[in-house]
N, C-alpha and C positions, 0 to 999 in steps of 0.2 A: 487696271485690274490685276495684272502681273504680280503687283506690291504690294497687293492686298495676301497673294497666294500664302506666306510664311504665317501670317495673323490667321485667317479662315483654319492653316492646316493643325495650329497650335490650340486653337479654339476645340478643333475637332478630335485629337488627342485628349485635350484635359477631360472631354468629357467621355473617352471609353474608361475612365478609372473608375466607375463605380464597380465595376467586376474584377478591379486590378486586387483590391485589399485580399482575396483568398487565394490569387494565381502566384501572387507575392510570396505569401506564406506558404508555397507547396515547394517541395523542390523539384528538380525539372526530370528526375530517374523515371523511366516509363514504366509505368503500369504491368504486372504480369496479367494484369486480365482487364475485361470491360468493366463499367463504371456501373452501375443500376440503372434503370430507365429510371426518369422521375418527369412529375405531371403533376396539373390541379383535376382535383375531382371536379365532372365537367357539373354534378348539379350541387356544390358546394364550392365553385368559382365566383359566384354574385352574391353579394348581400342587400337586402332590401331591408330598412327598418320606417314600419310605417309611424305614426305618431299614436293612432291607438288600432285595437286590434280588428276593427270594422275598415281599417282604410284598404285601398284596394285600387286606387288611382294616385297617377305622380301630385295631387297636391297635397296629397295627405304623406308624402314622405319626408321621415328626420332625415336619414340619410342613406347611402349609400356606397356600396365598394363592389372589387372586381381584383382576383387575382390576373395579373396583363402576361406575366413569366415567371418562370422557374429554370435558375441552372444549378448542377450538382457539380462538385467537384469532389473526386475522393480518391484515397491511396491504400494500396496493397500493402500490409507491411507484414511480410512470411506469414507463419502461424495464427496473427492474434486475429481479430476480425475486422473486417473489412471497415475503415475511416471514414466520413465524409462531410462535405459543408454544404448547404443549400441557401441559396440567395433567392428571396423571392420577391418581384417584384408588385406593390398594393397599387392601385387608382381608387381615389377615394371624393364622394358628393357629399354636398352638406345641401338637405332639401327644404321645400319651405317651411316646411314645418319643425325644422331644425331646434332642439331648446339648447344651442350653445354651439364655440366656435370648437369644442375638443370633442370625439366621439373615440372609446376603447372600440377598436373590433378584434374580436376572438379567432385566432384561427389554430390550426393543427397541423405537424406533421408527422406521419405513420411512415413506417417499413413493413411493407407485406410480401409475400412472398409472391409469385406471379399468379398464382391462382386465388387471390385476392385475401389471404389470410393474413389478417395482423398479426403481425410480431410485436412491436411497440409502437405505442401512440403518445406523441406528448406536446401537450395545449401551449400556448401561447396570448399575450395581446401585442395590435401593435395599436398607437394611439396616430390619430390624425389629429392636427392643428390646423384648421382652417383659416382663422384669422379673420380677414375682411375676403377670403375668397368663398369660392363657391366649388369649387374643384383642387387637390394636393394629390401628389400623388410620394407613395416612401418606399424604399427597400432594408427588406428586416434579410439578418444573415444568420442563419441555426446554425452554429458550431458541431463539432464532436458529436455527430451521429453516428452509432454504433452498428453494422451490420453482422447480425452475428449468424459464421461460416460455420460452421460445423469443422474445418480443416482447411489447409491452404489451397487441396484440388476442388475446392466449391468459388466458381466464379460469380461477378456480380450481379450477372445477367440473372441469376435465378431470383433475384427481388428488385422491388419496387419502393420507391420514396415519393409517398404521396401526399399534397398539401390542401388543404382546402378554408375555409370560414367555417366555423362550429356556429350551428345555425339551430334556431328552435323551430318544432317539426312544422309549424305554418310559414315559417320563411324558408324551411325544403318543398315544403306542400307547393308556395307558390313558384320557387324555378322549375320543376317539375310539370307545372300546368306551361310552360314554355310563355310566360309575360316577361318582360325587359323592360328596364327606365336607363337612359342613359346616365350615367354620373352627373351631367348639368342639370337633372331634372328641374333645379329651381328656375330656370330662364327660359 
């Protein structure tokens, strides 16, 4: 087991690097202040897409997704406004009513201030390839988000970086009614 330990630990390494590509990119000076909270909007976290606008049970679903995580990384730099990069992690279903193995899902992310006022919002797709699977899961990375300070004595604490699935008002209507399909629905 012993001589296995070097393979397991190398194994376990290669795979913390999907959050290495923006920690890479930053350099290591610390922060004169806090970073923003950032989150998924909790009824704009799920996406359900049923096959037609009557479905309402997992057989009738194309597909489905879930934002799983979100981390921010961002930098102080004196004067100009506050920097940041968001990595967001997707989990994505292909259901049985699926018409293909590629699905666009649409999402967003806002800067608002703490008291939930946007500042900027800007849309997105990330696309899923399913293939011959039933479940993929992707991480999309938003660059150059701009948090704009008023001055360098405004920290980051006063806003928010929020992401969510841009959804049409019967796929809010339904996470709202509090229904779930797990991502495998088709099995």
């Amino acid at each position: 087991m012993l001589k296995l330990a070097p393979l397991v630990l190398a194994a376990l390494l290669a795979g913390c690097s999907s959050g290495g590509r923006i920690v890479e990119s930053m350099n290591y000076t610390p922060n004169s202040g806090p970073c923003p909270v950032v989150g998924s909007v909790y009824d704009a976290a799920r996406y359900v897409k049923f096959a037609d606008a009557d479905g309402k049970i997992y057989s009738d679903i194309a597909f489905t997704g879930e934002i799983t995580d979100v981390r921010l990384f961002c930098r102080y730099t004196g004067k100009v406004p506050l920097v940041a990069e968001v990595e967001i992690d997707f989990a994505y279903g292909k259901g049985p009513k699926a018409d293909g193995n590629t699905h666009d899902y649409p999402y967003f992310v806002a800067v608002t201030r703490r008291n939930g006022k946007v500042l900027a919002k800007e849309y997105f797709t990330s696309e899923a390839e399913f293939g011959s699977r039933n479940v993929t899961a992707r991480t999309e990375l938003v660059n150059r988000i701009t948090i704009p300070r008023a001055d360098e004595s405004i920290s980051g604490v006063n806003f928010e970086i929020v992401v969510g699935f841009e959804l049409t008002p019967e796929q809010l209507e339904f996470n709202r009614s509090g229904n779930r399909f797990r991502l495998d629905a088709a099995q």
